[in-house]
N, CA, C and O atoms as CSV, one atom per row, in Angstrom:
chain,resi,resn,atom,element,x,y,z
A,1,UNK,N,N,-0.440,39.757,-10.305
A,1,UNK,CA,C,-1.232,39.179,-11.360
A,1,UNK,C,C,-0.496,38.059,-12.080
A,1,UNK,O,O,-0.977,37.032,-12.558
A,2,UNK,N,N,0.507,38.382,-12.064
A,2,UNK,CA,C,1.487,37.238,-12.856
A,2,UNK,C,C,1.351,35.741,-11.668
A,2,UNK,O,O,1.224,34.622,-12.166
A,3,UNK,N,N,1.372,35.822,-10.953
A,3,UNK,CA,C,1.481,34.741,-10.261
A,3,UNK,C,C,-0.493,33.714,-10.323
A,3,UNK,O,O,-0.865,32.542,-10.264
A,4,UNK,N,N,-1.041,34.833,-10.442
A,4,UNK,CA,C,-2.517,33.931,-10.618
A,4,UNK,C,C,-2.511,33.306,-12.345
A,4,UNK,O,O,-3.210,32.381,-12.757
A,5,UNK,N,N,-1.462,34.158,-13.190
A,5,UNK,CA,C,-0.808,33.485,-14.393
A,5,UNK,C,C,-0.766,31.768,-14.427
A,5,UNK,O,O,-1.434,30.826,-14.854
A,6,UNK,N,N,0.299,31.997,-13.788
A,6,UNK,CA,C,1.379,30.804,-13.651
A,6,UNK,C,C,0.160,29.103,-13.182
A,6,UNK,O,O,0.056,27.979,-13.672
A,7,UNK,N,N,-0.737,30.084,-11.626
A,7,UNK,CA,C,-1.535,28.492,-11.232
A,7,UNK,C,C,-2.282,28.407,-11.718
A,7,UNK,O,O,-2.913,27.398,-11.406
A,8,UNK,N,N,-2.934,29.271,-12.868
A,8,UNK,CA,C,-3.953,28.665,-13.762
A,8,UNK,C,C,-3.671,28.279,-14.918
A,8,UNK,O,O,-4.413,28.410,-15.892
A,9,UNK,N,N,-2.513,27.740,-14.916
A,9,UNK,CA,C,-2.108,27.155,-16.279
A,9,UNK,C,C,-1.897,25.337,-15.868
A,9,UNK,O,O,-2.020,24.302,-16.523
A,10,UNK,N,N,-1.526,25.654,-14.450
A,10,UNK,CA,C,-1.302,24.223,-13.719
A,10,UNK,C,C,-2.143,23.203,-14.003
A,10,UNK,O,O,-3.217,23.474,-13.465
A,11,UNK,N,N,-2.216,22.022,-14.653
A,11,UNK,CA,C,-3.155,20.776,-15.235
A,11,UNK,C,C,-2.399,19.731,-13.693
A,11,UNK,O,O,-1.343,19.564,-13.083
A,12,UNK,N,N,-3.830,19.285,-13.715
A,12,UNK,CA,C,-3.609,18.273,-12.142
A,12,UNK,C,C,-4.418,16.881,-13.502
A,12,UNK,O,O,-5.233,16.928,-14.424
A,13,UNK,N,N,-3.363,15.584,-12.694
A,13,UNK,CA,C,-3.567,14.362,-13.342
A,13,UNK,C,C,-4.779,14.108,-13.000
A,13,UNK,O,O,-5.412,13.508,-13.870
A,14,UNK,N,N,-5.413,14.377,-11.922
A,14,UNK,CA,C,-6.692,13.839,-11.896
A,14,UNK,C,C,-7.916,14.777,-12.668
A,14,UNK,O,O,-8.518,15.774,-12.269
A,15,UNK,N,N,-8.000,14.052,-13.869
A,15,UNK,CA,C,-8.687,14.605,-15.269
A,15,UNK,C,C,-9.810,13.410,-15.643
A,15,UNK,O,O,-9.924,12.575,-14.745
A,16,UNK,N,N,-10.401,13.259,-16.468
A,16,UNK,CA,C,-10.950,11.609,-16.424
A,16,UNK,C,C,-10.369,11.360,-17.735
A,16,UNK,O,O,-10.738,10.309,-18.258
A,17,UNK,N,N,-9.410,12.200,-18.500
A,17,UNK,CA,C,-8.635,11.191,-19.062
A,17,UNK,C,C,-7.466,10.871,-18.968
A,17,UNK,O,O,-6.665,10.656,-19.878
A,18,UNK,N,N,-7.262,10.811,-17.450
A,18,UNK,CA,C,-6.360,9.863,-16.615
A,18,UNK,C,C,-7.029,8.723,-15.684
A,18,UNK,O,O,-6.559,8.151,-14.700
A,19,UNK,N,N,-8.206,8.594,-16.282
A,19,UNK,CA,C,-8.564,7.568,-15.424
A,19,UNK,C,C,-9.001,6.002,-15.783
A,19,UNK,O,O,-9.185,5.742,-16.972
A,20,UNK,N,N,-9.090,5.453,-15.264
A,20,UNK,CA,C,-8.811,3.713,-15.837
A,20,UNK,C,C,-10.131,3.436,-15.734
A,20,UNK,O,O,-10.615,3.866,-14.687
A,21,UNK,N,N,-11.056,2.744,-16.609
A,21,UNK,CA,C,-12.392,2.169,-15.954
A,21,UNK,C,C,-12.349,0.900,-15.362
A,21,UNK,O,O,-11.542,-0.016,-15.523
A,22,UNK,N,N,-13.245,0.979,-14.722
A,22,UNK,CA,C,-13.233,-0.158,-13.908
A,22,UNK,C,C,-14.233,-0.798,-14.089
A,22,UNK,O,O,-14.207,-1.750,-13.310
A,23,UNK,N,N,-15.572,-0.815,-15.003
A,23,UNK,CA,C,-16.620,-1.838,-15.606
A,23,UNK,C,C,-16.124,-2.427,-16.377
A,23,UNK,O,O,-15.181,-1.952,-17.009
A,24,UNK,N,N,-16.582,-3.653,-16.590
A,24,UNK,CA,C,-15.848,-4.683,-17.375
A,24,UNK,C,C,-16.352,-4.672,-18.944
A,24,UNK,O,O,-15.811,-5.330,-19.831
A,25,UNK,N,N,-17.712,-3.633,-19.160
A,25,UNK,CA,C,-17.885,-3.474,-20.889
A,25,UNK,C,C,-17.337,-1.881,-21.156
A,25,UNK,O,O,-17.999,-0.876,-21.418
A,26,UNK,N,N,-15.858,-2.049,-20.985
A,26,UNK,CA,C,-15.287,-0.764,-21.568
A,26,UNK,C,C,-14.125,-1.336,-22.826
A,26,UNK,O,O,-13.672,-2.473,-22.954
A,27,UNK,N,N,-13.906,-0.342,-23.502
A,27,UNK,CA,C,-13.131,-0.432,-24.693
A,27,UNK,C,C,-11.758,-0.529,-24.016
A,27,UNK,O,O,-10.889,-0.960,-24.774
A,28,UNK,N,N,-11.422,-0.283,-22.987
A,28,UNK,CA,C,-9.965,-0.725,-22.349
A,28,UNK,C,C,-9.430,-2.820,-22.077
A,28,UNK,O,O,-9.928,-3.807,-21.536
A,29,UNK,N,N,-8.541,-2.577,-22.630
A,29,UNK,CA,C,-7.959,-3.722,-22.456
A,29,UNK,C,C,-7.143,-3.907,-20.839
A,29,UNK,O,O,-6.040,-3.369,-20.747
A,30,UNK,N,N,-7.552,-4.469,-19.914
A,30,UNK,CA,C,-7.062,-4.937,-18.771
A,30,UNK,C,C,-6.287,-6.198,-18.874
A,30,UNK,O,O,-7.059,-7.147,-18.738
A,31,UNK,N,N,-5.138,-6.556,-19.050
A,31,UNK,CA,C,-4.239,-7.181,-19.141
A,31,UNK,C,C,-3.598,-7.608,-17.826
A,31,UNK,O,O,-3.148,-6.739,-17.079
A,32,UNK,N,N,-3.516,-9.183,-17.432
A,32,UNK,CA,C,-3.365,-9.644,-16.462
A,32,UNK,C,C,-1.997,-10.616,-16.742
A,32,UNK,O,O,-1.996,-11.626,-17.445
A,33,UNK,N,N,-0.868,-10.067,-16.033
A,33,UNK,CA,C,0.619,-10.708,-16.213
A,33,UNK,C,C,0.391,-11.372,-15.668
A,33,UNK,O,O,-0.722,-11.301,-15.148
A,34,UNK,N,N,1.364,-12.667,-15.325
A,34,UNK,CA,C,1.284,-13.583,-14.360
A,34,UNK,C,C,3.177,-12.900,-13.867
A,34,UNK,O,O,4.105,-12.585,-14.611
A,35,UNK,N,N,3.089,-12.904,-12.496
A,35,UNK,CA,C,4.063,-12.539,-11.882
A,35,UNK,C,C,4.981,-13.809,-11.382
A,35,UNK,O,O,4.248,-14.490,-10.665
A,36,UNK,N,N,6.089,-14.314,-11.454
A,36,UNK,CA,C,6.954,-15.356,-11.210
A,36,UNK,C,C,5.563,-16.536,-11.163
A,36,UNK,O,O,5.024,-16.937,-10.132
A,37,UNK,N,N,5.235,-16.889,-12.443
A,37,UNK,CA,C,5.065,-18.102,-12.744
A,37,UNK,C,C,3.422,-18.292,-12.006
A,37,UNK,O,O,2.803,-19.347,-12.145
A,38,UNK,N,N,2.841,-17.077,-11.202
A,38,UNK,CA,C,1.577,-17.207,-10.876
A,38,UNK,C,C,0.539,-16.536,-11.226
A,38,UNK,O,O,0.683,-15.319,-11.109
A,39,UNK,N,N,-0.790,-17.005,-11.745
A,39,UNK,CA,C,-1.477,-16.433,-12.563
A,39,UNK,C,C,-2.633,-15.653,-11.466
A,39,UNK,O,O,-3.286,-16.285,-10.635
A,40,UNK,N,N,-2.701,-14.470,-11.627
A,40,UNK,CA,C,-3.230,-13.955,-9.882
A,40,UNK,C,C,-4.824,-13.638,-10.389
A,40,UNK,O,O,-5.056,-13.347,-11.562
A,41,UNK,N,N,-5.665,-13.712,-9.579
A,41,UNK,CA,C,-7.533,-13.373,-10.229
A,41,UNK,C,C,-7.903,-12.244,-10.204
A,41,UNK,O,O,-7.624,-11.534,-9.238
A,42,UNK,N,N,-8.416,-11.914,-10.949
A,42,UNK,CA,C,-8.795,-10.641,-11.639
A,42,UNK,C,C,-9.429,-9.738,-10.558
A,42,UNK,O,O,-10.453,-10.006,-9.930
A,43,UNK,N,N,-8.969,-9.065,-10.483
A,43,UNK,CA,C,-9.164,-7.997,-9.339
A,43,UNK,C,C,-10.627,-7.279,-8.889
A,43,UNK,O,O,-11.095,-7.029,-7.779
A,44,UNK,N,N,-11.182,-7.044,-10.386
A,44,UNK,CA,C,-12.559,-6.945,-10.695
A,44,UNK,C,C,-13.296,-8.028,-10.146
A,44,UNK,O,O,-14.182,-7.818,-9.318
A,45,UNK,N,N,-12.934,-9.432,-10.628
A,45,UNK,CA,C,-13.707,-10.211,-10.363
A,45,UNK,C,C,-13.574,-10.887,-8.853
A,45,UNK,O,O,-14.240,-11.607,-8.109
A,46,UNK,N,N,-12.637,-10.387,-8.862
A,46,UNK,CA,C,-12.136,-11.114,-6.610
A,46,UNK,C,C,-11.694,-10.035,-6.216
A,46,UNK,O,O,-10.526,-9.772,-6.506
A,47,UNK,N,N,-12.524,-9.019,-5.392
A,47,UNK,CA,C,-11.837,-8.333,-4.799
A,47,UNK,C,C,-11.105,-8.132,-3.396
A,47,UNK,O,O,-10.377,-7.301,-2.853
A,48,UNK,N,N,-11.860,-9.677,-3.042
A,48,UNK,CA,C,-11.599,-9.806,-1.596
A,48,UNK,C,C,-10.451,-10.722,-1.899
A,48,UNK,O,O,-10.571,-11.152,-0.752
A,49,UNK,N,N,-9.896,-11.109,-2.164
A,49,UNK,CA,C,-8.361,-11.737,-2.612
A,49,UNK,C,C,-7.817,-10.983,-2.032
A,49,UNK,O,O,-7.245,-11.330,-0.999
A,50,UNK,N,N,-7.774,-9.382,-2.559
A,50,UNK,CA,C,-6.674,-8.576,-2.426
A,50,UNK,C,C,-6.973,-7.544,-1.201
A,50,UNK,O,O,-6.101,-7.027,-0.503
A,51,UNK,N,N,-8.087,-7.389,-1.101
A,51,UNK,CA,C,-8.257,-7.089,0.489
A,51,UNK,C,C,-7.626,-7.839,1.311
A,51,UNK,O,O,-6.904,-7.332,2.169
A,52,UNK,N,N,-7.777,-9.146,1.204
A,52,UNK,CA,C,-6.916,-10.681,2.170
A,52,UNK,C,C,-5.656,-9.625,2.200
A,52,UNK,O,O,-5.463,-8.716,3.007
A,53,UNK,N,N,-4.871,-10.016,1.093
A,53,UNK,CA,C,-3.315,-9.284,0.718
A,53,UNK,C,C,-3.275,-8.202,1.594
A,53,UNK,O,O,-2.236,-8.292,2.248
A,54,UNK,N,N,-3.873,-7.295,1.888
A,54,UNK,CA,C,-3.708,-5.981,1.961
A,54,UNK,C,C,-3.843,-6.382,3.334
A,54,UNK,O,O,-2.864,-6.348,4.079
A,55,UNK,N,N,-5.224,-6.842,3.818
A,55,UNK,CA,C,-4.759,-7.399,5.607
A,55,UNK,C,C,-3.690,-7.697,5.565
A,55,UNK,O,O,-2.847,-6.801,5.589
A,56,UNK,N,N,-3.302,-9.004,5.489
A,56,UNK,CA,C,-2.443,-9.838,5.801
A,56,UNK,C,C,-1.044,-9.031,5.733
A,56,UNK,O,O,-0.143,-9.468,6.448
A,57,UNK,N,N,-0.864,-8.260,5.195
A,57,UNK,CA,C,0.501,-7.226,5.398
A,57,UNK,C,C,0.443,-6.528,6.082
A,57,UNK,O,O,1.487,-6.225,6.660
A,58,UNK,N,N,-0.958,-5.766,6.477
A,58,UNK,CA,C,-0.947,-4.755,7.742
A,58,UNK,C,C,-0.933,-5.575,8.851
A,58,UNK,O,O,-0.563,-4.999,9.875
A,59,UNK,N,N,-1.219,-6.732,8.966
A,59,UNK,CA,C,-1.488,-7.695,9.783
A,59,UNK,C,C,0.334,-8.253,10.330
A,59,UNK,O,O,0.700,-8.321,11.503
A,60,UNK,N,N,1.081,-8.535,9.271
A,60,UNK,CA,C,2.262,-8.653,9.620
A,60,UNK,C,C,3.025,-7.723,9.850
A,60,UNK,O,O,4.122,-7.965,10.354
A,61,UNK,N,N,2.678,-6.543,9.571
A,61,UNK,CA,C,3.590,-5.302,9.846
A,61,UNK,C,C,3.316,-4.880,11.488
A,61,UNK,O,O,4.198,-4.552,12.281
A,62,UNK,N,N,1.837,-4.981,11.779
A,62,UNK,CA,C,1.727,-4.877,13.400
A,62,UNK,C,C,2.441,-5.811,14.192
A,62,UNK,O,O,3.311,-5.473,14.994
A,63,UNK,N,N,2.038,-7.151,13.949
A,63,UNK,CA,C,3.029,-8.347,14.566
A,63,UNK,C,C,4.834,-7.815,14.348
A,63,UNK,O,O,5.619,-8.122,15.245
A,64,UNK,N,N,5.094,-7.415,13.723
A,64,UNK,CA,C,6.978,-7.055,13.674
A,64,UNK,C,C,6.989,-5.856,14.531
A,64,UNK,O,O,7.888,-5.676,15.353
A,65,UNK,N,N,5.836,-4.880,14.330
A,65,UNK,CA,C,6.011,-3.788,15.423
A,65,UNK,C,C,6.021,-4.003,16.825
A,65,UNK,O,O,6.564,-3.339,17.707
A,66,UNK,N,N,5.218,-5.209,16.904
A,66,UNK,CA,C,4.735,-5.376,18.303
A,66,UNK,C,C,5.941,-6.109,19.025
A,66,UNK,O,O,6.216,-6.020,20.221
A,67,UNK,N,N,6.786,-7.052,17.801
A,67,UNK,CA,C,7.905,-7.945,18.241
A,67,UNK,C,C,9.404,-6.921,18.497
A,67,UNK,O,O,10.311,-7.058,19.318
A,68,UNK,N,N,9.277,-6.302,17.854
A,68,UNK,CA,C,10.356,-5.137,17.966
A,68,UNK,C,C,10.369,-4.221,19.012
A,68,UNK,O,O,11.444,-3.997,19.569
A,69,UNK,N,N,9.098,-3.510,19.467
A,69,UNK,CA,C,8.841,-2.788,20.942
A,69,UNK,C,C,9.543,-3.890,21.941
A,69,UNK,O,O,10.313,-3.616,22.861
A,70,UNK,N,N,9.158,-5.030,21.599
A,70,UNK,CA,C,8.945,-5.890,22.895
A,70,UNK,C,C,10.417,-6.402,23.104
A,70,UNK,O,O,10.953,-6.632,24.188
A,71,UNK,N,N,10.885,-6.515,22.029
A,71,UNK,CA,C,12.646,-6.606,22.253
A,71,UNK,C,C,13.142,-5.383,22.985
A,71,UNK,O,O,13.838,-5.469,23.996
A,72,UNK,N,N,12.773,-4.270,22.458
A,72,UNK,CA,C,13.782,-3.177,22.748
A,72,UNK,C,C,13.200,-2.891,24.564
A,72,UNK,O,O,13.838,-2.527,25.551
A,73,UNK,N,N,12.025,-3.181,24.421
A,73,UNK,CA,C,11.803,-2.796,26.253
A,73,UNK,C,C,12.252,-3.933,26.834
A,73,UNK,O,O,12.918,-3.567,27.803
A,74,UNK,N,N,12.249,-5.105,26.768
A,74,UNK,CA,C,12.940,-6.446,27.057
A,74,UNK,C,C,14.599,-6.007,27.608
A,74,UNK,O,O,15.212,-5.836,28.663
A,75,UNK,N,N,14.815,-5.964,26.192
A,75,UNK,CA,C,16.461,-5.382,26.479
A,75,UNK,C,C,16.750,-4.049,27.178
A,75,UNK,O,O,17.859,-3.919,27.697
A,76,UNK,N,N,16.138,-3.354,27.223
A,76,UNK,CA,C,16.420,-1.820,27.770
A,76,UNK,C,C,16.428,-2.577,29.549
A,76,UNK,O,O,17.351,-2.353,30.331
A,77,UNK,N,N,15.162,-3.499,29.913
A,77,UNK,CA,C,15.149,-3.819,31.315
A,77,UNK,C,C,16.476,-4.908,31.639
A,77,UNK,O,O,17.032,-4.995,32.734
A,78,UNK,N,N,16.709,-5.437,30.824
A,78,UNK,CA,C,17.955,-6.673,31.250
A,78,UNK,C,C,19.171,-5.600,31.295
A,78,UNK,O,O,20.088,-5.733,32.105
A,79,UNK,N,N,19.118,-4.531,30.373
A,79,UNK,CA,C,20.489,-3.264,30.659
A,79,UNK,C,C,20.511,-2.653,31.967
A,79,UNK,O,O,21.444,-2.529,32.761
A,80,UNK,N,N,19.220,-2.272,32.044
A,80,UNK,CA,C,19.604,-1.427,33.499
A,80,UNK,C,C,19.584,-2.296,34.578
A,80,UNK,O,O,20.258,-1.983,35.559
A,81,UNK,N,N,18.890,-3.416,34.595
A,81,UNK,CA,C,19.481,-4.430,35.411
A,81,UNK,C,C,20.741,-4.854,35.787
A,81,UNK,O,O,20.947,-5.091,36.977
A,82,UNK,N,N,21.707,-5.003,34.883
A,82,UNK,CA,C,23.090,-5.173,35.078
A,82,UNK,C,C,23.770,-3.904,35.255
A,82,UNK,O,O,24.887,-3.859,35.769
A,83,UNK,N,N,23.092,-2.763,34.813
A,83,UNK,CA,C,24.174,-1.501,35.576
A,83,UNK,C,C,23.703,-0.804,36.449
A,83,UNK,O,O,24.148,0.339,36.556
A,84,UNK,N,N,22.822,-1.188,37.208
A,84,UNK,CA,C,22.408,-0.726,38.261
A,84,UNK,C,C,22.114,-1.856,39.405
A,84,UNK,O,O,21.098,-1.974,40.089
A,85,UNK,N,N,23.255,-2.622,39.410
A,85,UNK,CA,C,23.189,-3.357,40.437
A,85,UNK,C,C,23.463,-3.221,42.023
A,85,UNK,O,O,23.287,-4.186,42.765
């Protein structure tokens, strides 16, 4: 019994007053830094900006994966080439 104690005392962050709104007529202030000198668009209002972003990194992370396989099987064949001559 003590132990059904303990996990019902457990509070999980996802509450809704942990949560941020995301309509633009809320009493929350959304505050937009500019990060090294660039002023970036409002996320609300462009969301495909940051979708772009979000490709474009999965997008370069496949290209380095794909360049990195291709070295290491590259090189693995030029190795056994020279020691198995």
């Amino acid at each position: 019994m003590e132990s059904v104690a303990v996990l019902s005392t457990f509070r999980s962050f996802v509450t809704p007053e942990h949560e941020i709104p995301l309509h633009v007529h809320s009493s929350f202030n959304l505050h937009v830094y500019p990060v090294f000198g660039v002023d970036w668009p409002n996320a609300i209002e462009h969301p495909l900006f940051y979708v772009g972003i979000y490709a474009a990194i999965g997008l370069g992370s496949a290209l380095a994966n794909i360049l990195s396989v291709s070295a290491q099987y590259s090189g693995a064949l030029r190795a056994s080439r020279i020691l198995f001559k």
